[in-house]
C-alpha positions as CSV (number, residue, x, y, z in Angstrom):
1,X,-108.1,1.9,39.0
2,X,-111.5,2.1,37.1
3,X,-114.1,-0.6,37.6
4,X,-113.7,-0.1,33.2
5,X,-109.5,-0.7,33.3
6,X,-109.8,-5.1,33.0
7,X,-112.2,-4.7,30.4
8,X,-110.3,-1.9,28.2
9,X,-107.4,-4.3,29.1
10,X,-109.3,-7.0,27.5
11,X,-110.1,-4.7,24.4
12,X,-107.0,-3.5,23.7
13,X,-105.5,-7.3,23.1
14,X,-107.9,-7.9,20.2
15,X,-106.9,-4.1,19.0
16,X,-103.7,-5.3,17.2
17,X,-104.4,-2.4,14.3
18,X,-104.3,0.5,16.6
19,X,-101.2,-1.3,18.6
20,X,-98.8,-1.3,15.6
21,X,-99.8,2.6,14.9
22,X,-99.6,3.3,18.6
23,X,-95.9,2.3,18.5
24,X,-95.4,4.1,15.3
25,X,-97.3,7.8,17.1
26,X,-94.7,6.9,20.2
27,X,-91.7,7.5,18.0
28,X,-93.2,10.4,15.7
29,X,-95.5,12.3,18.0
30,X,-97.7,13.7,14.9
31,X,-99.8,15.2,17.3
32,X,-97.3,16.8,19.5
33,X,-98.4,20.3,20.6
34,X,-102.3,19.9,19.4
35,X,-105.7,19.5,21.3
36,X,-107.9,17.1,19.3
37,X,-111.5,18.2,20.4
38,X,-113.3,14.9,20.7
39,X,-116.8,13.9,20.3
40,X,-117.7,10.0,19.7
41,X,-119.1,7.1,22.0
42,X,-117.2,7.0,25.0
43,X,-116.4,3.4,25.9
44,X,-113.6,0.5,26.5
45,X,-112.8,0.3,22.2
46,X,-112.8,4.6,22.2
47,X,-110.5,4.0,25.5
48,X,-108.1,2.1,23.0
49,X,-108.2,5.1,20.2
50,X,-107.7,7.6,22.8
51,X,-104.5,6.4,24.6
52,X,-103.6,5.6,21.0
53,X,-103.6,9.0,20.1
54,X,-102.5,10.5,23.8
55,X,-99.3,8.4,23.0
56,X,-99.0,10.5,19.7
57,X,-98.5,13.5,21.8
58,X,-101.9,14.9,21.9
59,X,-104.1,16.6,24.5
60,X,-107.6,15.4,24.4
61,X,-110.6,17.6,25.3
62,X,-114.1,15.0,25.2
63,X,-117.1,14.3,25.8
64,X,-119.3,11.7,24.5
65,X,-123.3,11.0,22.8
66,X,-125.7,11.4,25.2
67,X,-127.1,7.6,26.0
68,X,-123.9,5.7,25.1
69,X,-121.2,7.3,27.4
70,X,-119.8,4.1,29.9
71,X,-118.5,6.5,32.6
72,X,-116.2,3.8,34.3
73,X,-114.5,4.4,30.8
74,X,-114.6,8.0,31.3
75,X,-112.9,7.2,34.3
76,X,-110.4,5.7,32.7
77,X,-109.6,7.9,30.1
78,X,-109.3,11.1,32.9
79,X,-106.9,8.6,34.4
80,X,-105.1,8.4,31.3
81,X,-104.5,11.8,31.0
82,X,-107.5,13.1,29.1
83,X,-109.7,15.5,30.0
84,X,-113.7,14.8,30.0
85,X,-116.1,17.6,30.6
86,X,-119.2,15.3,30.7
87,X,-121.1,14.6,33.8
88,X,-123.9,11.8,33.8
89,X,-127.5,13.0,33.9
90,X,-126.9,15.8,31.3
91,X,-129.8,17.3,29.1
92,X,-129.6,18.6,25.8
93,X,-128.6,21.9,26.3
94,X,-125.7,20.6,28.8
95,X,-124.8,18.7,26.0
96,X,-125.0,22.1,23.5
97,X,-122.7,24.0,26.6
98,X,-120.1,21.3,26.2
99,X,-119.5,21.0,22.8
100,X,-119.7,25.4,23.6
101,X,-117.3,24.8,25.6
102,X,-114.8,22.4,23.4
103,X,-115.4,25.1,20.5
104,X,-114.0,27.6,22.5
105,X,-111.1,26.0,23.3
106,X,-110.2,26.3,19.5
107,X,-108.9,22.5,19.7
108,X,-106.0,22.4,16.6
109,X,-108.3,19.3,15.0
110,X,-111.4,17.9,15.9
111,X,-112.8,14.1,15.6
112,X,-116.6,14.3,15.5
113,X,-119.4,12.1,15.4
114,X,-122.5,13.5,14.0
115,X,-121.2,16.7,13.1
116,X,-122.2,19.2,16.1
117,X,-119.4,20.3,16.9
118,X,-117.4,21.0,13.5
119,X,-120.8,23.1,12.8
120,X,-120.3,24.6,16.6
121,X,-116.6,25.7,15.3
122,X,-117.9,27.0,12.4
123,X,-120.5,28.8,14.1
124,X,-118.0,31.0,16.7
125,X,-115.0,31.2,13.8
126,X,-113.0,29.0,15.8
127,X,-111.5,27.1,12.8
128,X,-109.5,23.8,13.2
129,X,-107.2,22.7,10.6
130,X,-109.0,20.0,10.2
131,X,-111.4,17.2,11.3
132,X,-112.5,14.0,10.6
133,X,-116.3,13.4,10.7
134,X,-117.5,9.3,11.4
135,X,-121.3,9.5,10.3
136,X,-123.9,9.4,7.5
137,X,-125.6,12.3,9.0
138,X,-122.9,14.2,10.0
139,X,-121.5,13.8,6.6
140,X,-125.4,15.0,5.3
141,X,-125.9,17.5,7.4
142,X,-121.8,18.9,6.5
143,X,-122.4,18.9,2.8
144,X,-126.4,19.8,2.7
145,X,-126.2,23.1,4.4
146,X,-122.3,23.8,5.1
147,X,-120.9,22.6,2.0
148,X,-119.7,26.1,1.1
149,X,-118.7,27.6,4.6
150,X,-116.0,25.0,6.1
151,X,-112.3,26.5,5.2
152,X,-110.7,23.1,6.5
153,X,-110.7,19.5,5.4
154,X,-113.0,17.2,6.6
155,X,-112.2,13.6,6.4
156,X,-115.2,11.7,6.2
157,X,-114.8,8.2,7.8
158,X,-118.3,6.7,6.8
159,X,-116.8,7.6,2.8
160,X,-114.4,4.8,3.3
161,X,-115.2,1.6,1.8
162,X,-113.4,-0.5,4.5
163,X,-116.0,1.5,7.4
164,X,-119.3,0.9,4.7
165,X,-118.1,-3.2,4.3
166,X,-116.3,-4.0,7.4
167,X,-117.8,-1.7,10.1
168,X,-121.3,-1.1,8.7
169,X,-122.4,-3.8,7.2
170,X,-121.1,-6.5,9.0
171,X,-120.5,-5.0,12.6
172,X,-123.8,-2.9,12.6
173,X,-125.3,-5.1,10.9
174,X,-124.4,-8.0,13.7
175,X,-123.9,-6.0,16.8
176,X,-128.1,-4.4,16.1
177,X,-129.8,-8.0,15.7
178,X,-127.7,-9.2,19.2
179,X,-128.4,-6.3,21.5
180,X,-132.2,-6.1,19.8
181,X,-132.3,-10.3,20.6
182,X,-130.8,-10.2,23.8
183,X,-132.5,-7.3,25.2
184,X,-136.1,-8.4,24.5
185,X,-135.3,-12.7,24.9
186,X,-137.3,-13.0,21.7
187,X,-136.7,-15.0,18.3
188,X,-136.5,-13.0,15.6
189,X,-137.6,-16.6,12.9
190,X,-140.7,-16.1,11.5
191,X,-141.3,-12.5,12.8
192,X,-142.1,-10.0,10.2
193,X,-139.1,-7.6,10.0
194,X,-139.4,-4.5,8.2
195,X,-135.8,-2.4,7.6
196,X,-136.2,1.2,6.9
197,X,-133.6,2.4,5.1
198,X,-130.8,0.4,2.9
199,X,-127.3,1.8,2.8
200,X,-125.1,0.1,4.1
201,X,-126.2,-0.6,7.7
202,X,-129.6,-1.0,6.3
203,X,-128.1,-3.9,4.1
204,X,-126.3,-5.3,7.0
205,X,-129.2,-5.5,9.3
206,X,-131.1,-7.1,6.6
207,X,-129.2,-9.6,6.1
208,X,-128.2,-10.6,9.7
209,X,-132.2,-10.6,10.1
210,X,-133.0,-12.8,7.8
211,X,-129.9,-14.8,8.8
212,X,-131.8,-15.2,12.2
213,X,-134.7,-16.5,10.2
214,X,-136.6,-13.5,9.9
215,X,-139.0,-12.5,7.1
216,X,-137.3,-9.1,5.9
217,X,-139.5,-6.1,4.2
218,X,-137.0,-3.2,3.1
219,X,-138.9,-0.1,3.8
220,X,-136.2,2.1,0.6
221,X,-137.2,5.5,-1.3
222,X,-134.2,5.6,-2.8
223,X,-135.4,3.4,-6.1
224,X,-131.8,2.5,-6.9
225,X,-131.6,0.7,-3.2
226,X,-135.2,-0.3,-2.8
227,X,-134.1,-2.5,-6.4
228,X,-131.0,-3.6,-4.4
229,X,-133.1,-4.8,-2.0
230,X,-135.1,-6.5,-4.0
231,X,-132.4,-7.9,-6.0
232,X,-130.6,-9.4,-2.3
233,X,-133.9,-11.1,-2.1
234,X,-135.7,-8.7,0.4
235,X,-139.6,-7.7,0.1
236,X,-140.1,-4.1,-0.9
237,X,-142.9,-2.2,0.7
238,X,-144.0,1.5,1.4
239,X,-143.8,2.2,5.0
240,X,-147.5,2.9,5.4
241,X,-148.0,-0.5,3.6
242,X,-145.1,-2.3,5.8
243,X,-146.6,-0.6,9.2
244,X,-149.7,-2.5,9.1
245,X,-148.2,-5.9,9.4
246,X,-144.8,-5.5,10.7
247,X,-143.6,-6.8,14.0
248,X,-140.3,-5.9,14.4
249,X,-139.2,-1.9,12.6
250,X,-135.5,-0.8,13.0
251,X,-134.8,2.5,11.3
252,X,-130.8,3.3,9.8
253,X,-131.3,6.3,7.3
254,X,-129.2,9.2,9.3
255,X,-132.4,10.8,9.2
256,X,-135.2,12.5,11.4
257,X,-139.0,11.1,11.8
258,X,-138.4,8.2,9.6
259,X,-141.2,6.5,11.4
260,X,-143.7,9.4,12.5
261,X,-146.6,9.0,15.1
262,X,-148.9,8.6,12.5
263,X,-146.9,5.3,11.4
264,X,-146.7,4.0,14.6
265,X,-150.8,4.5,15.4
266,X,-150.9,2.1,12.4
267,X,-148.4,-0.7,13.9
268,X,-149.8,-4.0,14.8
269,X,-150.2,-4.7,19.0
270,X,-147.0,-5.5,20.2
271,X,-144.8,-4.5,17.9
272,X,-140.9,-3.9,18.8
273,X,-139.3,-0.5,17.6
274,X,-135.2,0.4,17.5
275,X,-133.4,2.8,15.9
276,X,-129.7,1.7,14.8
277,X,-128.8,5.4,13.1
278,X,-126.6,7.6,14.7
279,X,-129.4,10.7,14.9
280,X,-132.2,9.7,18.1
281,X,-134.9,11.4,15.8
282,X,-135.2,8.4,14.0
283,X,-138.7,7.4,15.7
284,X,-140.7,10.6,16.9
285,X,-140.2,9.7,20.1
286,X,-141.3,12.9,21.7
287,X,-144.6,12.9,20.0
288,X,-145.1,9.2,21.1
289,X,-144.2,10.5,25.0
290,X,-147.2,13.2,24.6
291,X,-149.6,11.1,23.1
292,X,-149.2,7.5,24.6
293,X,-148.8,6.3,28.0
294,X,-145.6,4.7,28.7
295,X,-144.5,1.6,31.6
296,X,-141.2,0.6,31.5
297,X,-141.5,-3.0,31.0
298,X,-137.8,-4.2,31.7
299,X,-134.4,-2.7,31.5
300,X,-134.2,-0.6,28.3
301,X,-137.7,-1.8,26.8
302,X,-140.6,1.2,27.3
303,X,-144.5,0.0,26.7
304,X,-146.2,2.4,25.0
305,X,-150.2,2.5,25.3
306,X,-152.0,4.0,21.9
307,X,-155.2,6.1,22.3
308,X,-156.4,2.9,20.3
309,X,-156.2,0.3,22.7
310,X,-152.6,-1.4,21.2
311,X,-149.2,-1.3,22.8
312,X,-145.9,-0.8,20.9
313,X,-142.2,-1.3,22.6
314,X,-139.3,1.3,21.9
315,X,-135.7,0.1,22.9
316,X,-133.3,2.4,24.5
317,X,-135.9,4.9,23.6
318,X,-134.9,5.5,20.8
319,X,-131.5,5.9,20.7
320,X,-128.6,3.9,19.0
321,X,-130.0,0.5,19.9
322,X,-126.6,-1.4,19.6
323,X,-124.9,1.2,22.2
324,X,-127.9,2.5,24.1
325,X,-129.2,-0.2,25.5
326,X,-128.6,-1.3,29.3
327,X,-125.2,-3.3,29.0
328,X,-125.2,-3.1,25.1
329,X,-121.4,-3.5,23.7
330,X,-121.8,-2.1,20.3
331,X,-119.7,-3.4,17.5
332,X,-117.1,-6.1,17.9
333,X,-113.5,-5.2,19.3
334,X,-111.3,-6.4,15.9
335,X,-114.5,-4.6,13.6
336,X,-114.0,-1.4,15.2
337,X,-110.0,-2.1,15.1
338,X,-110.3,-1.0,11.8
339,X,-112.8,1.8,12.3
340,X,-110.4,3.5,14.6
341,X,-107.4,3.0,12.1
342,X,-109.3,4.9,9.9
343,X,-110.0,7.9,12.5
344,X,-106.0,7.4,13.4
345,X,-104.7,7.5,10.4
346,X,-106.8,10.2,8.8
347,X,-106.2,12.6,12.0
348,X,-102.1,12.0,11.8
349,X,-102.8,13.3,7.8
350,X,-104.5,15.9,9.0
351,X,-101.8,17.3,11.7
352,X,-98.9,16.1,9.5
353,X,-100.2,17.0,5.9
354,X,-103.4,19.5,6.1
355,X,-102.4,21.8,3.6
356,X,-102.3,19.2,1.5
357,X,-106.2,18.7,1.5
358,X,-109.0,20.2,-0.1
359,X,-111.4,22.0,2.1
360,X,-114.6,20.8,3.0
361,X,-116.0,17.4,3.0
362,X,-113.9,14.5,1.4
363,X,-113.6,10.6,1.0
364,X,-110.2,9.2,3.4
365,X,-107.3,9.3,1.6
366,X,-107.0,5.7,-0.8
367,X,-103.4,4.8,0.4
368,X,-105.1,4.7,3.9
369,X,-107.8,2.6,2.7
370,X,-105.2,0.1,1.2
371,X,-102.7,0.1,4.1
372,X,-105.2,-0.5,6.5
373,X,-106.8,-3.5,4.3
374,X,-104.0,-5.1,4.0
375,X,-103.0,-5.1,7.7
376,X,-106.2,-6.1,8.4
377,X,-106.1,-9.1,6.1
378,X,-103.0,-9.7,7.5
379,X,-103.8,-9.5,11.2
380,X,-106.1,-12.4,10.4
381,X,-103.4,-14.8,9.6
């Protein structure tokens, strides 16, 4: 048994979504003769959303985001009857062989996270007939410069309104200020917190921030959000503005070199840097390797030394700070419940219904946003 199996055990109790559509998938078997090719955090709630979807009948080829994958979960899941082709230790250009590798296969749907691999299908004409896609940049990068080339649907989980609300806002928004808090043992009341970006994890973060007693400066150049912000009650400021005083800088945006070395030489000594977007390019983090000196000062907090004397602190070097982080959990179990109804229910439309779909990049279905609202309201009774 995997050290991982009591705490997936655990997991799976507060999962009562996925347990009412795991008995449904155990009678129907939508997924009965298909390889979903798999790409998204590996750990105990993905556990729950695989054996969901093994019960449904299908073969599962995986691997997971480099920095997040608990492999006493991997474990598991090869226990389960999955197969994971990622070992720990792996570079970038392992990571680029795998999903290779998982392309090749030509998997009959594919759940992605960040879009790498749908593009690596596209890429070797190995269509699925469909996939799901869970992130703001994956979604960006789908409909920015592939918009025209995918022949399949694409459900886009971050689309939903439940995910933006539920999962975004509120578990993000939570799950970022308790692994950035309990990683560095600092209060966050009174410290100058600047947000860049303000969709909705940018919102969420915000607000749980200044919930902690922060002071909160959205960093927005969007001037529809940067209002929004203003109208929550947030500070606006231009990141070169908000860099000389801040203390605390969190990037979401689903963007590269938000915060470029030139931003950071700015930064006040001592200030505290995480990314909580899905893309590790967040912070220019390699530019920061070649130019500064770095001491690891505890478990998944890296001193920096600037050419100028001052000393800025990355978390999980950059990397999804909620996931990436020594010991961080992520979300909470009953949050990402509904995040993986979504992913369940839109994969069983695809395998059951996919001709039914436009191809290309799309919204979930609305009758799967409804259902799944009302069972969640409902689980809460």
């Amino acid at each position: 048994m995997s050290t991982a199996t009591p705490r997936i055990d655990w997991t799976r109790r507060h999962m009562p979504l996925l347990a009412g559509i795991r008995e449904r998938f155990v009678e129907t078997k939508p997924f009965d003769g298909m390889t979903i090719g798999f790409r998204i955090h590996l750990e105990p709630k993905t556990a729950v959303l695989v054996e969901t979807l093994l019960a449904g009948g299908a073969d599962i080829l995986a691997i997971g985001n480099q920095g997040t994958t608990q492999f006493d979960t991997v474990e598991h899941l090869i226990d389960a009857g999955a197969v994971i082709i990622e070992k720990p230790g792996e570079s970038k250009d392992d990571i680029r062989a795998n999903l290779a590798t998982i392309a090749a296969a030509k998997p009959e749907i594919v759940l992605d996270n960040g879009a790498e691999l749908i593009v690596r299908c596209l890429e070797e004409d190995n269509h699925p007939i469909g996939a799901t896609e869970e992130t703001t940049s994956g979604a960006i990068l789908l409909r920015e410069q592939y918009q025209e080339r995918i022949p399949f649907p694409v459900i886009v989980i971050n689309d939903s309104p439940l995910k933006a609300i539920v999962e975004n806002k509120h578990g993000v928004g939570e799950s970022t200020l308790d692994e950035i808090v309990r990683t560095t043992n600092v209060m966050l009341h009174r410290k100058r917190f600047v947000m860049f970006g303000y969709g909705w994890c940018g919102r969420g973060i915000a607000m749980y921030a200044r919930d902690r007693g922060a002071d909160v400066t959205v960093v927005e150049i969007d001037p529809i959000k940067a209002l929004e912000a203003a109208m929550d009650g947030f500070s606006t400021d231009t990141a070169e503005s908000a860099a000389q005083y801040g203390q605390v800088f969190v990037t979401a945006t689903g963007r590269g070199n938000v915060i470029p070395y030139e931003l950071i030489e700015a930064m006040p000594d001592g200030a505290i840097l995480a990314n909580a977007g899905h893309v590790d390019t967040e912070i220019d983090i390699p530019t920061l390797h070649e130019r500064a000196g770095r001491i690891e000062s505890t478990t998944s907090v890296t001193r920096h030394d600037l050419p100028s004397g001052r000393s800025v602190f990355v978390l999980s070097d950059g990397q999804m700070v909620n996931l990436a982080v020594e010991g961080g959990r992520g979300n909470s179990i009953e949050i990402m419940d509904l995040g993986f109804m979504l992913q369940a229910m839109s994969l069983e439309r695809i395998a059951t219904g996919a001709a039914d779909l436009v191809p290309g990049p799309q919204p979930v279905p609305a009758d799967i946003n409804d259902s799944i609202a009302v069972a969640m309201l409902a689980s809460f009774d």
